[in-house]
Steps between C-alpha positions, in 0.01 A plus 500: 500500500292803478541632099625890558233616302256392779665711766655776266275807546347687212798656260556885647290453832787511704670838601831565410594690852681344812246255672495188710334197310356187679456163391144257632476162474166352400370528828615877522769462736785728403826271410736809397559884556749691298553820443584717159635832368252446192209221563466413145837440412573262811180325504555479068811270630284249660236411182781360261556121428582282800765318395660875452405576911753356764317243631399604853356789291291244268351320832382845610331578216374140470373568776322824458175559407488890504699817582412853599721784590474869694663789328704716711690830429870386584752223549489612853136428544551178313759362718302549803161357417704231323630443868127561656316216344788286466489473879126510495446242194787258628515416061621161484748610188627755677839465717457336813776631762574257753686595829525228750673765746328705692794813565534706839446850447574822746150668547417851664126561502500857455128539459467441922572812751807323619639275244671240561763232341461125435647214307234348272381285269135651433334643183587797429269781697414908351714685762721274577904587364665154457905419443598205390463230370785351781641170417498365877241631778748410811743741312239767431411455869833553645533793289164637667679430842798681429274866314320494787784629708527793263116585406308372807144476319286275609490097425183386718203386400190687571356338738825545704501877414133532659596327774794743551283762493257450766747377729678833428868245512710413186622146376819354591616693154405817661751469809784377288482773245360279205213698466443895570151378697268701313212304696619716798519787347893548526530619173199677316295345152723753283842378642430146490388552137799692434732160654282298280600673160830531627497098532378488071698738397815288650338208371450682145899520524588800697685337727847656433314874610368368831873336562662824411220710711537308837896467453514889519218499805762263655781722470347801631374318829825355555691870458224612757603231729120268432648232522226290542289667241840447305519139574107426389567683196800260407258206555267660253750550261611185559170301476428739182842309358381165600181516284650679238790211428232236503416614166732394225667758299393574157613787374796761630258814494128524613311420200168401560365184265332184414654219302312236315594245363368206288611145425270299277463161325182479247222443755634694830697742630663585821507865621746656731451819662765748673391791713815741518438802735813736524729279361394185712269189408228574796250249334490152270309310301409209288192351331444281193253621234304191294508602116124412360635671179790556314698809683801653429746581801403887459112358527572350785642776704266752360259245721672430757503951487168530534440236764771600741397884463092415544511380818277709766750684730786514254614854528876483481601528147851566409569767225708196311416166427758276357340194256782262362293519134346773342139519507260583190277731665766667711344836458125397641658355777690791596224731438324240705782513789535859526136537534454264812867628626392894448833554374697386171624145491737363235521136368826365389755203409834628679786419298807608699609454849357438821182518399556204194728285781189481740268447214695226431470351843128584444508251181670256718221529821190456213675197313535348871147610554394272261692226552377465835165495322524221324709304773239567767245350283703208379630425837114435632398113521154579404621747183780265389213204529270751258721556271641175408101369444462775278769446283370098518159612393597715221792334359240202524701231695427225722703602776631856651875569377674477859848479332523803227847551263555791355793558218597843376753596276752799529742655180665800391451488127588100471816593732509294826149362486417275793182345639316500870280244593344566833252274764216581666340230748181526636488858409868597693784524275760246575874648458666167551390376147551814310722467213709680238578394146813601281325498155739314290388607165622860427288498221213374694191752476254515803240226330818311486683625857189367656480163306881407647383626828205245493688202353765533787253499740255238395807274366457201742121504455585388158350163399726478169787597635770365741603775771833452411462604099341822515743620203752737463488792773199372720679231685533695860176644578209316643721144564647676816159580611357157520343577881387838467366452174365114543115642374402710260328778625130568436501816279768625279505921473704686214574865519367574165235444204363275299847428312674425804226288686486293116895461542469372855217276375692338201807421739295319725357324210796385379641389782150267568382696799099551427407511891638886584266810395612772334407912497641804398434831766581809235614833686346752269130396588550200732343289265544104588563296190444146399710299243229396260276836589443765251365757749681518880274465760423856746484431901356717670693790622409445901548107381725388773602182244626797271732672804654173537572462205662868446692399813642198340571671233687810651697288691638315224566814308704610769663222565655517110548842489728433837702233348536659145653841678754273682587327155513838316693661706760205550516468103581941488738446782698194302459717191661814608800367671541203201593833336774583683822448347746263708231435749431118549215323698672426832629859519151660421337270816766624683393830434099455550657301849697746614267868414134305568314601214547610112371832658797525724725402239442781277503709768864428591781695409812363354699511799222289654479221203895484602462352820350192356711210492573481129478798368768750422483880424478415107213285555350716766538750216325326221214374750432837601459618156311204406256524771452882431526483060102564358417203390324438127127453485429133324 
């Protein structure tokens, strides 16, 4: 590693106004941009001991071999050249964002005499106004189909509209009123301009004035006795309806918005974006962002900010944009925003309402957006093939791990603690082997939690033991499982550290079983531990042994958190009608039986607990007040 003093520059040489700062490697190539409201007190944050530096940040400076900066006069200036040579520079430490979609948007080329609309899936082009992104381009397509009816602009290409126009004849559009035919010359440059920005400004969410406008149009031709002029405008308002319900409904007024929202795990994070335009989602998103440092979530949408909002073209800015975290340098980016949007623009977490219930749903699209991620990835052949060599040649073994267990355990402050072990075969999990362990040890901590788990697992692998004296509470476990669990499998994962992976070790010990390997994948940093290691070991962050691994991992902490809410809430359920005076055990299944749920029990009124076979109006009476009492914190 490169000593700090060797890169540090010379004490009070650097500024202390708002810059952006690059890093070289020794062959000058820049490896990081960032970006500072005072250069020497950021940059002062790198030259510190390593082992004090998250680690991604220690490889990056391990890596450098100088940094120089440009001084700028605001945070607003900063953000943007941080953007400029970020694109430019392509810094290997810098997030990567990775989109594997490439979205439909609604275009209108307004910088041409007579604009016209098309789905695309271009760059964005200087004079172009976009909508989107749309989810589906069939949809967006139809939707196309149906505007046209209403603002007949045209749709051809222009080699068609040349053609048009020497033949001095319009398109089938032309004759079936799906385009005004300015190649003819039936309506003028100005008026077909004038359709055009009629056609944004219903796409910019207008749509309710243009519905109201040709309703009242209607009624006047039919009191003059139009009725044919009557009868088209009905089929504009109609089609106008048609579009507008394709869009779902956000909000119950016309608020224009964005909503982002982030779902992370330490080395990615999955992005989901909501355009709402007068009330209705008109355009969606979703892309993963690759973490080559340490981010918080507020970092992370304060980057996916600036990306979204640099793209060439983007003109359609809402005055409110909805983040589901607070962001550090919310004021830059607003200054930032309103500059680019000519007009203010306001950054904010909602907390109430609509607004928090879709945001919520946002949270729900980006954690989704991820998962698909990582499944897409482990469900490749090739990838799955990758990854399991990897985690051979690291973990040093003579063969790839195609069977992987994984054993997590789940507690609520020592109360209901159970264990998980999951399977993963040839990279795929396999749900048919998954177990669950009832801890039976209440005193058990989780070195000890994870020890049981292990011996009941491993029990008939045991050399010194007879399957049928695995002493007192470990009897049932792995004796049923003689088939599915005939082999060990090839690599043994613990949700946890070094004390846990030592625990898991020491079981297997005892027990005589020397031929399974043993690691440890941590959370905080992802760090993969060895039993008789001091230091972990540090994949890669694109390693794809190491998203296997998190996979693994995640599964099996899901899998325990699953089966510890079922026993918790089981074990409050028993608890809280135990306490009911005069109410026995066959009575209170009746009860969960007859209402469904411990929901719909304490939902019932007294008359209601009274038509259970049973239970009289005294008992009804003391249930009721049992179920409703406050209940003492233990």
């Amino acid at each position: 590693m490169v000593h700090e003093s060797t890169l540090r520059p010379p004490a009070g040489s650097i500024p202390t106004e708002p810059g952006v700062y690059r890093f070289r490697d020794g062959t000058g190539r820049i490896i990081y941009v960032g970006k500072a409201r005072n250069l020497r007190s950021r940059l002062a944050s790198y030259f510190q001991d390593p082992e004090q530096l998250h680690p991604r940040t220690a490889n990056m400076i391990a890596t450098a071999r100088d940094v120089d900066w440009v001084v700028v006069g605001t945070e607003v200036e900063a953000l943007t050249l941080e953007y400029a040579w970020i694109k430019e520079f392509d810094p290997r430490f810098n997030v990567k964002f990775r989109d594997d979609k490439s979205y439909p948007y609604l275009a209108f080329n307004l910088s041409d005499p007579f604009p016209r609309v098309a789905v695309v899936r271009e760059a964005k082009k200087l004079g172009t106004r976009y909508f989107g992104p749309y989810a589906h381009a069939w949809a967006l397509r139809e939707m196309v189909d149906e505007l046209l009816r209403v603002f007949p602009i045209r749709s051809c290409r222009d080699g068609v509209f040349r053609r048009a126009q020497q033949v001095g004849r319009p398109c089938l559009l032309g004759y079936i009123d799906k385009c005004s035919a300015p190649c003819v010359g039936k309506v003028s440059e100005d008026e077909h301009r004038g359709i055009v920005l009629d056609f944004c400004s219903f796409m910019a969410g207008s749509g309710d004035g243009f519905i109201n406008q040709l309703e009242i149009q209607m009624g006047q031709a039919a009191g003059e006795q139009r009725y044919e002029e009557a009868g088209r405008l009905r089929d504009r308002v109609n089609a106008l309806r048609r579009a507008t319900e394709r869009n779902a409904v956000a909000f119950h007024d016309d608020t224009d918005a964005d909503v982002i929202a982030v779902s992370e795990d330490p080395l990615e994070a999955g992005v989901q974006v909501f355009h709402v335009r007068g009330g209705r989602i008109r355009g969606e998103r979703g892309f993963v962002i690759e973490k080559a440092q340490e981010l918080t979530p507020g970092e992370v949408v304060g980057r996916s900010l600036q990306r979204m909002y640099s793209e060439p073209g983007i003109s359609d800015i809402p005055r409110e944009i909805l983040v589901s975290v607070s962001v550090e340098e919310t004021q830059a980016l607003e200054a930032w925003l309103t500059t680019l949007r000519e007009g203010p623009v306001h950054l904010r977490v909602p907390a109430r309402g609509d607004k928090k219930a879709l945001m919520e749903t946002a949270l729900k699209n980006a954690a989704h957006t991820l998962q698909t991620h990582r499944m897409k990835r482990a469900s490749d052949l090739t990838t799955r093939s990758i990854a399991l060599d990897e985690i051979r040649e690291v973990l040093g073994m003579a063969e790839a791990p195609l069977r992987i267990e994984c054993i997590d355990i789940s507690t609520t402050m020592g109360q209901n603690t159970v264990g998980s072990l999951v399977v993963f075969e040839d990279g795929l999990p396999k749900k048919s082997d998954y177990r669950s362990f009832i801890i039976n040890n209440e005193q058990a901590d989780d070195t000890a939690a994870v020890a049981e788990v292990v011996t009941r697992r491993f029990m008939k692998f045991a050399s010194q033991f007879p399957e049928t004296s695995a002493g007192p509470g470990l009897e049932v476990s792995v004796i049923e499982d003689k088939k599915r669990f005939a082999y060990p499998p090839g690599l043994l994962v613990i949700d946890g550290g070094q004390p846990q992976v030592r625990a898991a070790q020491d079981a297997l010990m005892a027990l005589g079983v020397t031929d399974v390997p043993v690691i440890g994948l941590a959370k905080r940093l992802e760090e993969v531990w060895l039993p008789d290691e001091q230091e972990p070991l540090i994949l890669p962050r694109s390693s794809e042994g190491l998203y296997l691994l998190q996979r693994v991992r995640d599964e099996s902490h899901r899998f325990a958190i699953t089966f510890h809410r079922k026993r918790r809430g089981k074990a409050m359920t028993a608890s809280v009608l135990d306490d009911i005076d005069g109410l026995g055990q066959v009575r209170a299944k009746a009860l969960l039986k007859h209402f469904g749920s411990m929901k719909a029990l304490k939902a019932a009124s007294i008359e209601e607990l009274k038509q259970v076979v049973g239970v009289g109006p005294a008992l009804a009476a003391r249930i009721h007040e049992g179920l409703h009492a406050p209940r003492e914190k233990k």
